[in-house]
Each structure stands twice: as C-alpha cells, then as structure tokens.
C-alpha positions in Angstrom: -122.4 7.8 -5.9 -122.3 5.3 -3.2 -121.6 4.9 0.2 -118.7 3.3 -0.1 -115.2 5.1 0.1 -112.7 5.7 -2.1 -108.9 5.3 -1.2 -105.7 6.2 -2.8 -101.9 4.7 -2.6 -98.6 5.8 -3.5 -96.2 3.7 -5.7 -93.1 3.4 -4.6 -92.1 5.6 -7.8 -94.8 8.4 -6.6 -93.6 8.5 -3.1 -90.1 9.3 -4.5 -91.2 11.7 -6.4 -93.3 13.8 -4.5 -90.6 13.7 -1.8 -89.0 15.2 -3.8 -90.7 18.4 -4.4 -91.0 21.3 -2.0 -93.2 20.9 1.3 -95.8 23.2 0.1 -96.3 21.4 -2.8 -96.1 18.0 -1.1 -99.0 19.4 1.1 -100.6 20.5 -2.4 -100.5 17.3 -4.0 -101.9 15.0 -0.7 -104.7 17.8 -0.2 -106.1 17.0 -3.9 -105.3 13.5 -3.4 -107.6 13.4 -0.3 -109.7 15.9 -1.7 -110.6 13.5 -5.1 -111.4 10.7 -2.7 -113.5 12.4 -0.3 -116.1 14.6 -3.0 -119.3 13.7 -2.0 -120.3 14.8 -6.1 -118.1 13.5 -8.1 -116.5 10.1 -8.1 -112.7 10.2 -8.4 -112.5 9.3 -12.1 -114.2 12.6 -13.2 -111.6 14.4 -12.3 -108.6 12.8 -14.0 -107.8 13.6 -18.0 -106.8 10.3 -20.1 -103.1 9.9 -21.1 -103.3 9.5 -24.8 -101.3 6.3 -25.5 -101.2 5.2 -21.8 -104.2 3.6 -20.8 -105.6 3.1 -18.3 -103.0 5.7 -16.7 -104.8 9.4 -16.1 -103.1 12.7 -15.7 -104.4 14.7 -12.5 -103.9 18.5 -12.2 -102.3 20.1 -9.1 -101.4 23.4 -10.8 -97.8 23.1 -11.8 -97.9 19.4 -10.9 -99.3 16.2 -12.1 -100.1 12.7 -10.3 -100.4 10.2 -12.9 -103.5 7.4 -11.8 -105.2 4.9 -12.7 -108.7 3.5 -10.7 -109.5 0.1 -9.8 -113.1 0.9 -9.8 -114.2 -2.3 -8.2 -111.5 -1.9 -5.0 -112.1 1.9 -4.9 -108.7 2.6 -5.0 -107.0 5.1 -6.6 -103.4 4.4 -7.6 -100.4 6.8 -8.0 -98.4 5.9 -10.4 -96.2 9.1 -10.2 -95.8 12.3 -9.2 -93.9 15.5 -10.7 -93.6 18.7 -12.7 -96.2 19.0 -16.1 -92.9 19.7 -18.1 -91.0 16.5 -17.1 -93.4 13.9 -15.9 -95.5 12.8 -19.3 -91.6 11.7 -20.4 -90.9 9.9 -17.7 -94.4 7.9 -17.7 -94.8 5.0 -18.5 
C-alpha cells in the first residue's frame, strides 16, 4: 500500500440517512468509515462486497447496517452513496 491517504465523503443522501439512525450507531458507522481509510493493511476496497447489478456501488458491513460506496481509486476517495438498515437499504439503492 502506499503512502498516500485515503479519504471518504458523505452524499447528501448518506448524511440523511445516517442522521437518521441512533447516535450509537451514527458513532458505529463513522468509526468503520475512518477505520477503512486509516488500515495500514488493507486498502479500502478489500473490505467492501460488490452489489450484484450495481456497479461500481459496494456494500460495507457495520453489523446491522450498511454504507453503500464506491472508490475513486485514482483520488483516494471513498464515496458514500448511502447509509441504512441491511433490510431496507439494497431497495432503496440505486
């Protein structure tokens, strides 16, 4: 991995939804946000699952909860496209 750091951003769409859930899992959701960025063994890719049907969306895991992101590799950047529940969120996405 290189030196260079990743970042992340919330859409509009993701920032309305994770204000919408409880603080602890607000906190939850930012900590493994932060946390994907900031692994000095892994880049932040590896730890997001494909969305069958939604390229080049990803699914990431925050128990309960998903952020759904996509990478712009060349920028570093890690964009959230949305946040909420694993029951709800794959209908709402795209």
């Amino acid at each position: 991995m290189s030196d260079n750091k990743w970042t992340w951003e919330l859409s509009e769409r993701a920032a309305e939804g994770l204000e919408a859930l409880d603080t602890e899992t607000q906190q939850r959701v930012l900590d493994k946000l932060n946390d994907v960025v900031t692994d000095e063994f892994r880049d932040p890719p590896d730890f997001a699952k494909p969305l069958t049907g939604a390229k080049p969306w990803q699914s990431l895991r925050v128990g309960d909860y998903r952020a759904i992101v996509r990478f712009n590799v060349e920028a570093r950047m890690m964009q959230v496209g949305a946040v909420g529940h694993r029951s709800s969120i794959y209908d709402k996405f795209p």
